[in-house]
C-alpha positions in Angstrom: -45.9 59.4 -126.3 -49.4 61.0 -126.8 -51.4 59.8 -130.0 -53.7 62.0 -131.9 -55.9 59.1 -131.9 -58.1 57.3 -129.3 -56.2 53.9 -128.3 -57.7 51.1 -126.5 -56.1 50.4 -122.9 -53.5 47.5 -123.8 -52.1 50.5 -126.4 -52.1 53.1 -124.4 -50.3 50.9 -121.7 -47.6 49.8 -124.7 -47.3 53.4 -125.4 -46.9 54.6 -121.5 -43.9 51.8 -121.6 -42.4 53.1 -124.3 -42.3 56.2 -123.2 -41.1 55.4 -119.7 -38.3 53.7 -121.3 -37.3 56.7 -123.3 -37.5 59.1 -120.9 -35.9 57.5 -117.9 -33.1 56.3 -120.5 -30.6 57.8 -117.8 -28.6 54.7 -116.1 -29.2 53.7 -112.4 -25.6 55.3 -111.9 -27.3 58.5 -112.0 -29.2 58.2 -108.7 -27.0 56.6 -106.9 -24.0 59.2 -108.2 -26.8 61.7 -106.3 -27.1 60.0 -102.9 -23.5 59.3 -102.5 -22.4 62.8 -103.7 -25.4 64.1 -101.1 -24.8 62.0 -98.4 -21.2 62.7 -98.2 -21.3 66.1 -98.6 -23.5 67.1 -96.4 -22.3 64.9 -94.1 -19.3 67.0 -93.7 -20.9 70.1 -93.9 -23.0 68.9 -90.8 -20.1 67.9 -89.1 -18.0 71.0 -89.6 -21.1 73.2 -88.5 -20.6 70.9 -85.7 -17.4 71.0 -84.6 -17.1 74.9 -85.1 -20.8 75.6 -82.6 -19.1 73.8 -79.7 -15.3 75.7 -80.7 -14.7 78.1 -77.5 -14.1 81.4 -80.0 -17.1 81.0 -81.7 -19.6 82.6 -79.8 -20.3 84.8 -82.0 -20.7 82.8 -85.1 -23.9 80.0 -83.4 -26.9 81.7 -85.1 -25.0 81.2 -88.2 -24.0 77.9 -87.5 -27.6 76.8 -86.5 -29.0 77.6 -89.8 -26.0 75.7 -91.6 -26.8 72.5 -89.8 -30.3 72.7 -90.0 -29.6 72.8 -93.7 -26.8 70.3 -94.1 -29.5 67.9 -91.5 -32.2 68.6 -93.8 -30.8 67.8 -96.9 -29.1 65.0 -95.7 -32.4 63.8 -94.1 -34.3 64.3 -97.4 -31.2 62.3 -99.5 -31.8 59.5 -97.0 -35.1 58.8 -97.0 -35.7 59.3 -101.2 -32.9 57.9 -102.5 -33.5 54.2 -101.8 -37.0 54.5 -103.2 -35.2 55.8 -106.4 -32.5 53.4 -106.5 -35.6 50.4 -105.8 -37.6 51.9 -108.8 -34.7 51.9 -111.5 -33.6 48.1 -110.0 -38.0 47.4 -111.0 -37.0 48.3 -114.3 -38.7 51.6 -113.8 -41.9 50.1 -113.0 -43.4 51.7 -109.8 -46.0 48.8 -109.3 -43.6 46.3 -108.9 -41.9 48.8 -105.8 -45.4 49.7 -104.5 -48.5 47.5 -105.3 -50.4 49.5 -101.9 -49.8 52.7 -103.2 -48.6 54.0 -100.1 -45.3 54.3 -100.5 -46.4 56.7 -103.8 -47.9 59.1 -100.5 -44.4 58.9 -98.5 -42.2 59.7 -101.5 -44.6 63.0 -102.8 -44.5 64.1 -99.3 -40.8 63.8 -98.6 -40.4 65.7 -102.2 -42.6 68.5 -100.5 -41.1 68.8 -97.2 -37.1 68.5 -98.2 -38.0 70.7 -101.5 -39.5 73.4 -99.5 -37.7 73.1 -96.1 -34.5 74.3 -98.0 -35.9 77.2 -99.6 -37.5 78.4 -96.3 -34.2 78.0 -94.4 -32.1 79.4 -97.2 -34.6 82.4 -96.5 -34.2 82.6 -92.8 -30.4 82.5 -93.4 -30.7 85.8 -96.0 -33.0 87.7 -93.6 -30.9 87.0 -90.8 -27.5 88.8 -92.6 -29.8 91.8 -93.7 -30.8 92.4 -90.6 -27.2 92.1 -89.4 -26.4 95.1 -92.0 -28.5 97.3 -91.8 -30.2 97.1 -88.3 -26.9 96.1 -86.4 -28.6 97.1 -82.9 -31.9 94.9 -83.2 -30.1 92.4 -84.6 -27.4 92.2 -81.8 -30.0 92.9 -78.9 -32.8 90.3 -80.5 -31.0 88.1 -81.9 -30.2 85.2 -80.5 -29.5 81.2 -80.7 -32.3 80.2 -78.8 -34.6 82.4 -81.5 -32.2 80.9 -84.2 -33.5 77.7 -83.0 -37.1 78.6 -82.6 -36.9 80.0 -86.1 -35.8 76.9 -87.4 -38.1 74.4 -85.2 -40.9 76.5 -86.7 -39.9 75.8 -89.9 -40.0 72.2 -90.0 -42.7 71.6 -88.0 -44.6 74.1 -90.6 -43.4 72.1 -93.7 -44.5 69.0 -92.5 -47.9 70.4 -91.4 -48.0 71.3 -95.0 -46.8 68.3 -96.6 -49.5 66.3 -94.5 -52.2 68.6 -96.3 -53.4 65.8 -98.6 -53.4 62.9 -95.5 -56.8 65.4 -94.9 -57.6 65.9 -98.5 -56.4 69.0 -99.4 -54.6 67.7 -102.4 -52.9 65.2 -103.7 -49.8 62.6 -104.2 -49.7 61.4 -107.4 -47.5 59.0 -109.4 -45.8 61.3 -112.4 -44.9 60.9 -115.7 -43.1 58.1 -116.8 -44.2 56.6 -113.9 -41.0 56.5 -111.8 -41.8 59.6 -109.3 -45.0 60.7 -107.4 -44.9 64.6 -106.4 -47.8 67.1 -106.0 -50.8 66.2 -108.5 -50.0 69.9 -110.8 -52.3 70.9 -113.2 -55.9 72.4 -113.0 -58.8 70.5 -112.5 -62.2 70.8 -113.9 -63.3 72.5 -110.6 -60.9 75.1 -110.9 -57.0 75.9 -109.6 -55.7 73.0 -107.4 -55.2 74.8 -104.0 -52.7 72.4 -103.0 -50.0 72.8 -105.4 -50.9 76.4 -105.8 -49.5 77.2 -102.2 -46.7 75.0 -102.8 -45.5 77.2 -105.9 -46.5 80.7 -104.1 -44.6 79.6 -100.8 -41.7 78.8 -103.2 -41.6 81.7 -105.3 -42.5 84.2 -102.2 -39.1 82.4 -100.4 -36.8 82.4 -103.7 -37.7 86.2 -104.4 -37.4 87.1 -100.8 -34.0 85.3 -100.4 -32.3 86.8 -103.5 -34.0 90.1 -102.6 -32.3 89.9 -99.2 -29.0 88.8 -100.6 -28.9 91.2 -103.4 -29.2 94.4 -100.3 -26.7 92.7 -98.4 -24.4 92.4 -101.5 -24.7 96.1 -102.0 -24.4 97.1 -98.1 -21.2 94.7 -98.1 -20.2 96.9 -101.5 -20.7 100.1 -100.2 -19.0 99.4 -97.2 -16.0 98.4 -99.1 -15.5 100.8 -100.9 -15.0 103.3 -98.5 -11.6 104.5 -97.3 -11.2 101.2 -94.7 -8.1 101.4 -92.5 -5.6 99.2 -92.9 -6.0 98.0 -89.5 -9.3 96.2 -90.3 -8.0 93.8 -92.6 -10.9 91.3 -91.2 -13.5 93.4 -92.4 -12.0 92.9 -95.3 -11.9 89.3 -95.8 -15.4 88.7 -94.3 -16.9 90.9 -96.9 -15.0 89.7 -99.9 -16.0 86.0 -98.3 -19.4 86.9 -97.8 -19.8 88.4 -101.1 -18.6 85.3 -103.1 -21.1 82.5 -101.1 -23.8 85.0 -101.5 -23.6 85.3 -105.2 -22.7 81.6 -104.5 -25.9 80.7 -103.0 -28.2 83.3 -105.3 -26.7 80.8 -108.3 -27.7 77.4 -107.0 -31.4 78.6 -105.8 -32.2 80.3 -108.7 -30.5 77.6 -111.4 -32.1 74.9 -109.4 -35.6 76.2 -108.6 -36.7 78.7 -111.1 -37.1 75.9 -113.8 -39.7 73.8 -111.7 -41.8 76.5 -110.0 -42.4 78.9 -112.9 -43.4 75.7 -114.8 -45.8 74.6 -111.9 -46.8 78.4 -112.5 -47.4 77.9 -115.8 -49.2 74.6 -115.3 -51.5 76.0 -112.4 -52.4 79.1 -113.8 -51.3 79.9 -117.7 -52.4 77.5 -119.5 -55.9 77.3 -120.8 -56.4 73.6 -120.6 -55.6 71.3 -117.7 -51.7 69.8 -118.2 -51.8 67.1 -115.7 -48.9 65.0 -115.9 -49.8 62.2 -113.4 -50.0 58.5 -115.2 -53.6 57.9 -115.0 -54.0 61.6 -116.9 -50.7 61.2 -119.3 -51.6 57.9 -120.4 -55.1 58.6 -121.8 -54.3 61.7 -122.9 -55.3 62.1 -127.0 -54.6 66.0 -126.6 -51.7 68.0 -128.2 -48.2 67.7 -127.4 -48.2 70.3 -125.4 -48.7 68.2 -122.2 -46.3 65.6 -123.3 -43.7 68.8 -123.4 -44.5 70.1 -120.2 -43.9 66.3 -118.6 -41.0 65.8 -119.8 -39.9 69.5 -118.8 -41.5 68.7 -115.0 -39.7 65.9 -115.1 -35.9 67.7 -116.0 -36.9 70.2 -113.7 -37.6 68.0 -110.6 -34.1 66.4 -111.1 -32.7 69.9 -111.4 -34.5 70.6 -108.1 -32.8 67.8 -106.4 -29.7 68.9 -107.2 -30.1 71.8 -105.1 -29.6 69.1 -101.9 -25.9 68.4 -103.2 -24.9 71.6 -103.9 -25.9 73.3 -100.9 -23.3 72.4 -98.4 -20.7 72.8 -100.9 -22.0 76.1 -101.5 -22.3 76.8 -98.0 -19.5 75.6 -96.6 -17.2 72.6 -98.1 -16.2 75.0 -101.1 -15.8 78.3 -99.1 -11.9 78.6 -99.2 -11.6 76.9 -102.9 -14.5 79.8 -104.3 -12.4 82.3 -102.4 -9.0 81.5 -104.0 -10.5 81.2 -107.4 -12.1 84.9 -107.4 -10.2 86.9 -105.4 -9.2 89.2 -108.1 -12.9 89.4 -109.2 -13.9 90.3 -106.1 -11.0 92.8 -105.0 -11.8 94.5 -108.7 -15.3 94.6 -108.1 -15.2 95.7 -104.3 -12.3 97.5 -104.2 -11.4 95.1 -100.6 -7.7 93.5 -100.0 -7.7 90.1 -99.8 -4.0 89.3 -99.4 -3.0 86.9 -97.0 -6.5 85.6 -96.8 -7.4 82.6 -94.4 -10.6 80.6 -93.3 -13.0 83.3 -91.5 -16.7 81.7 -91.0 -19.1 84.1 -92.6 -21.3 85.0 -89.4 -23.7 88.2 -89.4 -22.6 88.6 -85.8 -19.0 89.2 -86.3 -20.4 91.5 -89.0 -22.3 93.7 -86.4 -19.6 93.7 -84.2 -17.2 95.2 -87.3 -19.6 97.3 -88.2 -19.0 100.1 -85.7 -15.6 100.2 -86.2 -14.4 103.6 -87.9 
């Protein structure tokens, strides 16, 4: 891929092909098994989280239900406006020029990687604050809490995101097209005027909203735990069955954000701030590079790790919601060993932090 020695441009070009070709080996199946699989799924979720806001016994359940759509609606936005530029690039032959002679559309895709790749983690966030709060400060919660705050919260998140993503339209960073040449994402890597700024925030916002979500998940795990272990009547069977529910989609959703996101922001860590020479893996950089193969590693890793990334939109409403009921039957006898809570005769609850608080007081 990289050559220890200099070539001449119609060489390097050869060599770039090449290596596109080897790396994006993967058939067009692939992306196209991703958009369906996304677009149904969350799809559902969305219109479940629908159906159950507008049920009449739900009250209790909306701020919950918010966050769920605005999650399912994200992804399902970020599915539908990426995967056609995908599915266009493998039908070039891999060849982004042929999909984009302007360049623009290299802008649009790089920001719609930073908007519906952070938008998630930000919400996922909001979500695991929101059940902490529910546990251990039941009375704010219950007397500040509300949907119209729910919605504020999550208005205020998208509307941030994209402010963000825009960043480069006013030169504070950039969009550029990524090894092998079939992706553009944030230009990583540090230039010779020091740290890029712009994909520096985008790894700290990431890592700040990963660590604070499982943080937040992890204390409501253990308020959950504590809580059954205690002598609990027989009477409150539903505390029961929310906690042991609770407990499996958080440990759930602390799997797919860590699996999915820890690969690519500790290597845009690495490749921001670690690494003693500049690893930038956009074409224009990769191509003339006559360095080590150290960068030519770290590509090929950003690459696996942006697909891992993407993942993440799939598996969220199946984590979230579609699965729920199947993850529940499955560990049961986990969970009940582990928490010490009956789960006999155990039917579809919805997981809300409300009807938690509302348990809560009960003896």
């Amino acid at each position: 891929m990289w050559s220890n020695t200099t070539l001449s441009s119609g060489e390097r070009s050869n060599d770039s092909v090449t290596g596109a070709e080897q790396c994006t080996s993967v058939s067009i199946a692939f992306p196209v098994t991703m958009m369906v699989t996304g677009i149904v799924g969350n799809t559902l979720a969305l219109l479940l989280a629908y159906s159950s806001y507008h049920k009449q016994g739900n009250k209790k359940k909306k701020s919950f239900l918010i966050i769920i759509g605005a999650l399912a609606l994200t992804d399902l936005t970020g599915k539908l406006l990426t995967s056609p530029v995908v599915i266009s690039v493998y039908l070039a032959n891999r060849q982004w020029d042929r999909v984009d002679s302007s360049g623009n559309l290299c802008a649009y895709f790089g920001a719609c990687m930073t908007m519906f790749g952070l938008c998630p983690l930000l919400l996922a966030n909001a979500m695991a604050i929101e059940r902490t709060l529910a546990i251990y400060a039941p009375h704010y919660y219950s007397n500040h809490v509300s949907t119209r705050l729910t919605k504020l919260v999550v208005l205020s998140i998208w509307v941030a995101v994209v402010f963000f993503a825009m960043l480069p339209v006013v030169g504070v960073g950039k969009y550029s097209l990524q090894w092998p040449g079939t992706w553009c994402f944030i230009n990583i890597g540090k230039p010779a005027s020091g740290i890029n700024f712009f994909a520096s925030a985008f790894t700290v916002l990431g890592i700040i909203s990963l660590l604070a979500t499982l943080a937040c998940n992890v204390a409501t795990i253990r308020g959950l735990v504590v809580r059954c272990r205690r002598k609990v009547p027989s009477s409150n069977t539903q505390w029961e069955r929310i906690a042991v529910e609770t407990l499996i989609q958080l440990l759930g959703i602390m799997c797919v954000l860590t699996v999915c996101w820890s690969p690519l922001l500790i290597l845009m860590l690495k490749m921001n701030y670690i690494e003693s020479s500049p690893a930038d893996c956009s074409i224009s950089s990769a191509v003339s590079s006559i360095s080590s193969t150290e960068p030519q590693s770290d590509c090929n890793s950003l690459l696996t790790a942006i697909r891992l990334a993407s993942l993440n939109q799939i598996l969220d409403p199946w984590v979230y919601l579609l699965l729920r009921t199947i993850l529940l039957r499955k560990a049961h006898q986990v969970a009940n060993a582990v928490t010490n809570c009956s789960v006999e005769g155990l039917k579809e609850i919805p997981v809300t932090a409300e009807t938690r608080v509302h348990l809560k007081g009960q003896p």
